[in-house]
C-alpha positions in Angstrom: 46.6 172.8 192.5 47.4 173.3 188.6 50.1 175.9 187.4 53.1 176.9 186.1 55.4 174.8 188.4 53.6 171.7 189.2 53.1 171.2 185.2 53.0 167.6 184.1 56.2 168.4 182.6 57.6 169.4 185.6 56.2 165.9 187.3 57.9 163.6 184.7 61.1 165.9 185.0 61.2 164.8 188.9 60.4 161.1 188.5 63.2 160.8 186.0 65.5 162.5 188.1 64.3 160.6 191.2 64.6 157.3 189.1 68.4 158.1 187.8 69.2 159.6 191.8 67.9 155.9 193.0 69.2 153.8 190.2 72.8 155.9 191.2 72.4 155.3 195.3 72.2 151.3 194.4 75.2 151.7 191.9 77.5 153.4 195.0 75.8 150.9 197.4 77.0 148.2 195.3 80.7 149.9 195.6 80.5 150.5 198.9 79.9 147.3 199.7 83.0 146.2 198.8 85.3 148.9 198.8 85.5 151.6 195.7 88.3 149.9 193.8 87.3 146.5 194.5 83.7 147.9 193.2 85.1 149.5 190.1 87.6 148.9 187.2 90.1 150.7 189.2 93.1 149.7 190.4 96.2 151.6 193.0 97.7 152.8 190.3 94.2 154.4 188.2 92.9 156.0 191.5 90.7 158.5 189.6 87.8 156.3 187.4 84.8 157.4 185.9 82.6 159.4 189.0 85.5 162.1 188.8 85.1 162.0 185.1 81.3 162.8 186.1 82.6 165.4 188.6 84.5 167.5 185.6 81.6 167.1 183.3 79.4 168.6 186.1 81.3 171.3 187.7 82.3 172.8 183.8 78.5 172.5 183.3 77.9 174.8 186.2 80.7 177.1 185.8 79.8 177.8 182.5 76.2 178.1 183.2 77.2 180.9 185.4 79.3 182.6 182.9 76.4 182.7 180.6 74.0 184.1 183.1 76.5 186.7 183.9 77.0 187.4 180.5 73.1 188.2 180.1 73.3 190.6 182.9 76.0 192.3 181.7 74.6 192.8 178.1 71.7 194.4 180.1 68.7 192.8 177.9 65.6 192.5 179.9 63.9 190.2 177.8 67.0 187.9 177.9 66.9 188.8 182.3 64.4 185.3 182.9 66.6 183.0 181.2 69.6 184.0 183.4 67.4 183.1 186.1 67.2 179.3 184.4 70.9 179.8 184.3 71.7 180.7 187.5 69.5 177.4 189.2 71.3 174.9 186.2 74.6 176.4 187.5 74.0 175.9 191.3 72.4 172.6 190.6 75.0 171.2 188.6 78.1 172.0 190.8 76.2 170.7 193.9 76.0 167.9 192.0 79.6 168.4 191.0 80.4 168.0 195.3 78.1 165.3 195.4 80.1 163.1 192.5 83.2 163.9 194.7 81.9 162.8 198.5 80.8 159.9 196.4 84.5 159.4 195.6 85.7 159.8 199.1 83.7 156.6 200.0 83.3 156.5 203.9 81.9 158.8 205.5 84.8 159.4 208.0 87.1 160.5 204.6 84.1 163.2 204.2 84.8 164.8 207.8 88.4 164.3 207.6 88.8 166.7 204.1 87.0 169.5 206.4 88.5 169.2 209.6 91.6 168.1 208.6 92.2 170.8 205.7 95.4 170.8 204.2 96.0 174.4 202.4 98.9 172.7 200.5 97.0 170.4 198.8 95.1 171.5 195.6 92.4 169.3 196.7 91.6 171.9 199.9 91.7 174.8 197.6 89.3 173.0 195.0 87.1 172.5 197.7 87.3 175.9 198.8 86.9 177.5 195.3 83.5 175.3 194.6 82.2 175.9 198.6 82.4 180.0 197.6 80.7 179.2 194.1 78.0 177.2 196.0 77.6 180.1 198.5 77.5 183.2 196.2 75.2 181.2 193.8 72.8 180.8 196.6 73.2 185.2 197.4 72.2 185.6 193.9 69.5 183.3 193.7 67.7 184.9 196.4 68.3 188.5 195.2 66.8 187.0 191.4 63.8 185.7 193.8 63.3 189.1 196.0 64.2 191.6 192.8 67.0 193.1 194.7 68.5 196.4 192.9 72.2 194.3 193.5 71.2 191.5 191.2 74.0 192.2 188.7 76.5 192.5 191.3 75.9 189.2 192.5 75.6 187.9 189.4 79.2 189.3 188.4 80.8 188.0 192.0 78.9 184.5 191.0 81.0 184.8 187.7 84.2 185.5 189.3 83.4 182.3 191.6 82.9 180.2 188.3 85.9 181.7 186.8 88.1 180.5 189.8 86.7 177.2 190.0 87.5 176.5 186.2 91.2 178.1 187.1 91.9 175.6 190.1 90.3 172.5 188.5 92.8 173.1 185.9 95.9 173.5 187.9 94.8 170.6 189.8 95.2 168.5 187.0 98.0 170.4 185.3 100.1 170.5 188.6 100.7 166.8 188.5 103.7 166.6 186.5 104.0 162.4 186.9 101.0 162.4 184.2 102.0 164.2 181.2 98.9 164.3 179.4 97.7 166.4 182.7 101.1 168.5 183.0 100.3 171.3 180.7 100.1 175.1 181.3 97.0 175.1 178.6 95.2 172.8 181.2 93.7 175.9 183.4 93.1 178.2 180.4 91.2 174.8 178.3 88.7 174.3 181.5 87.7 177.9 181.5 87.0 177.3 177.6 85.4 174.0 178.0 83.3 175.1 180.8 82.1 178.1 178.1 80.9 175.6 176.1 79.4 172.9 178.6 77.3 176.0 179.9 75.8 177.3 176.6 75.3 173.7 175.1 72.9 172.9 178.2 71.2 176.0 178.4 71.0 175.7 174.2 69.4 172.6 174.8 67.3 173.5 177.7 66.3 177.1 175.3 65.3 174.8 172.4 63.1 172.5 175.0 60.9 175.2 176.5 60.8 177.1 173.2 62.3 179.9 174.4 62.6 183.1 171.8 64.3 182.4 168.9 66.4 185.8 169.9 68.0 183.6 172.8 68.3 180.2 171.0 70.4 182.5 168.6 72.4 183.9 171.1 73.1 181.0 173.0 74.3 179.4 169.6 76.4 182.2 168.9 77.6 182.2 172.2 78.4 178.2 171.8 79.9 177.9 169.0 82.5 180.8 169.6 83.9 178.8 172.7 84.0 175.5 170.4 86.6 177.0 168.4 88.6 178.6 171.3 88.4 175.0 173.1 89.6 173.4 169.9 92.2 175.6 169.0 93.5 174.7 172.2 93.2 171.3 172.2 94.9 171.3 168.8 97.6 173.6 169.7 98.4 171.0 172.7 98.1 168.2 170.2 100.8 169.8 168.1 103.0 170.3 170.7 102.8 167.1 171.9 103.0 165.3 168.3 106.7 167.1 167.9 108.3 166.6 171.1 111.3 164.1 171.0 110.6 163.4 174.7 110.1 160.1 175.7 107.5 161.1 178.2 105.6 162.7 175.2 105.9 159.5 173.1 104.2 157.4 176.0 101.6 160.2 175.8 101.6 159.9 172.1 101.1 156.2 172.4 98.1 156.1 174.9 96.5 159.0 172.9 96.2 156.5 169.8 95.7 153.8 172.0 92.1 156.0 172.3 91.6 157.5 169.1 88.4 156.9 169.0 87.4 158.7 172.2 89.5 161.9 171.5 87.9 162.2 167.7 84.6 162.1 169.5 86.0 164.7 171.6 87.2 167.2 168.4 84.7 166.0 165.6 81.1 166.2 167.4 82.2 169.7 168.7 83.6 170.5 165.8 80.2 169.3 163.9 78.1 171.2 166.2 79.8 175.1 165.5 79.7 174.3 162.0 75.8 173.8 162.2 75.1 176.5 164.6 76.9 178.9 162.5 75.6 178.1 159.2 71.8 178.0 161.1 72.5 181.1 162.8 68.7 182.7 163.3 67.6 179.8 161.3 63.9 179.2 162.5 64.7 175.5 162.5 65.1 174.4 165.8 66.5 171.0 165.3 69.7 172.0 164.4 70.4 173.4 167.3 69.2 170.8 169.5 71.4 168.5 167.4 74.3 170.6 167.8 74.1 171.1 171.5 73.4 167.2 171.9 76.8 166.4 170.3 78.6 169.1 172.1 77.3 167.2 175.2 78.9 163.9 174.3 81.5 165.6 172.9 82.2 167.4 176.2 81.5 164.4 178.1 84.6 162.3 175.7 87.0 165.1 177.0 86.3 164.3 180.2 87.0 160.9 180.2 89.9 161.9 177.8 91.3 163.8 181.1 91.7 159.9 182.7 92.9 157.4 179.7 95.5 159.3 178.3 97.3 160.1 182.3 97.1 156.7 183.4 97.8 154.7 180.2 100.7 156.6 179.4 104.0 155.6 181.5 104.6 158.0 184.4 108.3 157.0 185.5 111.3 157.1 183.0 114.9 156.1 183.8 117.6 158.4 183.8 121.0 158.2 182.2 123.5 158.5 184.8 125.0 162.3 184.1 123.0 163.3 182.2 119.1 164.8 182.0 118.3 162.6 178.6 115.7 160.1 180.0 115.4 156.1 178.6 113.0 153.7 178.8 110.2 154.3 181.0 110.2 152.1 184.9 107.8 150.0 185.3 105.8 150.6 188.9 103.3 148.6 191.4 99.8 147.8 190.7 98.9 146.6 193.7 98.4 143.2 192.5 100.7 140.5 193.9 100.1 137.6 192.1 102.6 136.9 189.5 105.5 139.4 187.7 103.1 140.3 184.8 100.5 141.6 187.4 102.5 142.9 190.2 104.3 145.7 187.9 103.7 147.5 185.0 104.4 150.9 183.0 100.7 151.5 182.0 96.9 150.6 183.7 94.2 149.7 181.4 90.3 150.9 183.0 87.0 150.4 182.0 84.3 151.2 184.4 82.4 148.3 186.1 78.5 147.9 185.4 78.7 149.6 189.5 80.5 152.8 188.2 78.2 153.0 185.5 75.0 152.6 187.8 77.0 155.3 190.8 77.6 157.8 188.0 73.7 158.7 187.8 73.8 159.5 191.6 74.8 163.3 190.7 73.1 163.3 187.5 69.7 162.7 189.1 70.8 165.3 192.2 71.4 168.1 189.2 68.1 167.5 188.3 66.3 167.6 191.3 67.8 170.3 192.7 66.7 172.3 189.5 63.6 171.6 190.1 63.2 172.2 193.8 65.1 175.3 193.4 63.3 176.7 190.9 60.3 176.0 192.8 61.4 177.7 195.3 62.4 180.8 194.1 59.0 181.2 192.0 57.1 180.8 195.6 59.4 183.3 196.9 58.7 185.7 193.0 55.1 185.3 194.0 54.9 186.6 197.4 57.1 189.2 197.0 54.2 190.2 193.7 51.6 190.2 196.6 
């Protein structure tokens, strides 16, 4: 049978997705097989590598998907009213890929059953799980009121919003809680995710608009849309910079260090961003499509350098200082165990170098190729469900 969503398109979409969700499988296999820091670049001391890296960039994704599809329903344009709809399934899919990255992570399966039946409230693991587990579950609520035409649409589509919203705000006092890491311990931390997650959601959907040749009214929109929450993201990632770049603090000079240590990483984090507003304010209502598919492609990389930027600075950085005895000015920073007991140059050390193993690399398509698929089958989904409530 030939239509709308078994287009050829929509075939290729599935094998590539199907093909990155295999490829992924073998890569966490491969871990598995012998444990997820012997698999990986890893080591006791850098327990976070690259699939929570993948988790951030997925979960902002779908966060700020759903902050755009709320946004379209509280403008109240109908024509705009299918495209939130495209939103809605990139934001489910994408934060369900999000949990997948992070059961992934766990490793055995027994870990998986112990985070739910041993919940610990005091952790702001448990309340990250709980935050995403609400998002997941009034995401679904909306979806099917978008697929039945429910009068409450915009309701759900608001309480979806506040789900995102609180998602964003405990990812970032997860990180920014953990005062060890200093490049973590921030209070801009919570209020930066909510920003990146603004423009992780409107790059994608940008991208996706430009793809399906949507209306040139929502590609416009969308670019608006993105390049406003580039320069609130940048602002605060520059205003952090700056505070960081005048403290005396010893602790701020380790971060300092580490920070050059990957200057290349965090100018692809500011520049490509920074490239991308620039062209998708100039080429605002430009009829040109390829500038913004451009722009959204380097905000994508961009976004996907801060995420990797949330792991190299924290764990390259010393996280223990010495104190002087009487007083609260801290010394030279104390060196601590990596786990490694073969020799003194191995067995301590103030910093942790990481570079994902070819396994890592291979594991981090796992959720990837599950964002994609569940797109699909979702969308699939609620169009069978559009099309018998049209009968």
């Amino acid at each position: 049978m030939e239509n709308k969503i078994l287009s050829s398109g929509t075939r290729k979409l599935m094998i590539f997705g199907g093909i990155l969700l295999l490829l992924g499988a073998i890569g966490w296999g491969l871990q598995l097989s012998g444990g997820l820091i012997a698999g990986s670049g890893m080591t006791n001391i850098f327990l976070w590598g690259l699939m929570i890296a993948v988790f951030a960039f997925m979960v902002g994704f779908g966060a700020g998907a759903q902050f755009v599809c709320t946004a379209i329903y509280l403008r109240g344009k109908d024509e705009h009213k299918p495209f939130a709809q495209t939103a809605a399934v990139v934001a489910f899919a994408c934060v369900a890929a999000a949990g997948v990255a992070i059961l992934a992570d766990l490793g055995a399966i027994r870990n998986i059953l112990a985070m739910v039946l041993g919940l610990n409230l005091r952790s702001p693991l448990a309340w990250d799980m709980i935050a995403m587990t609400a998002f997941l579950v009034f995401s679904i609520i909306q979806l099917f009121a978008m697929a039945k035409g429910l009068s409450n649409v915009k309701i759900w589509t608001i309480l979806a919003g506040v789900a995102a919203l609180a998602l964003q705000v405990v990812e970032g006092l997860l990180f920014s809680t953990q005062a060890a890491h200093a490049w973590w311990a921030t209070p801009i931390m919570p209020v930066d995710f909510i920003a990146v997650a603004f423009v992780s959601g409107s790059a994608l959907l940008l991208f996706i608009a430009v793809v399906k040749n949507e209306s040139l009214d929502i590609i416009s929109w969308l670019a608006r849309f993105c390049s406003i929450a580039i320069c609130v993201h940048l602002v605060l990632a520059l205003g952090d910079l700056a505070l960081v770049a005048f403290s005396n603090n010893p602790v701020e000079g380790g971060v300092r260090a580490a920070l050059l240590a990957n200057l290349p990483l965090y100018l692809c984090e500011l520049v490509l961003p920074a490239i991308a507003m620039v062209v998708l304010f100039i080429g605002r209502n430009s009829e040109n499509k390829n500038g913004y598919l451009l722009a959204s492609i380097f905000t994508i990389v961009g976004i996907f350098a801060h995420r990797m930027m949330l792991l190299f600075p924290a764990y390259n950085a010393p996280s223990l200082y010495l104190n002087l005895s009487g007083t609260n000015s801290l010394t030279g920073s104390y060196p601590i165990s990596t786990g490694r007991y073969l020799d003194w140059g191995q067995t301590f050390a103030n910093t942790t170098n990481y570079m994902p193993a070819p396994a890592e690399w291979l594991a981090a398509l796992l959720p990837i190729g599950v964002a994609i698929i569940a797109a699909i089958v979702i969308t699939l989904v609620v169009e069978i469900l559009q099309k018998r409530q049209a009968q």
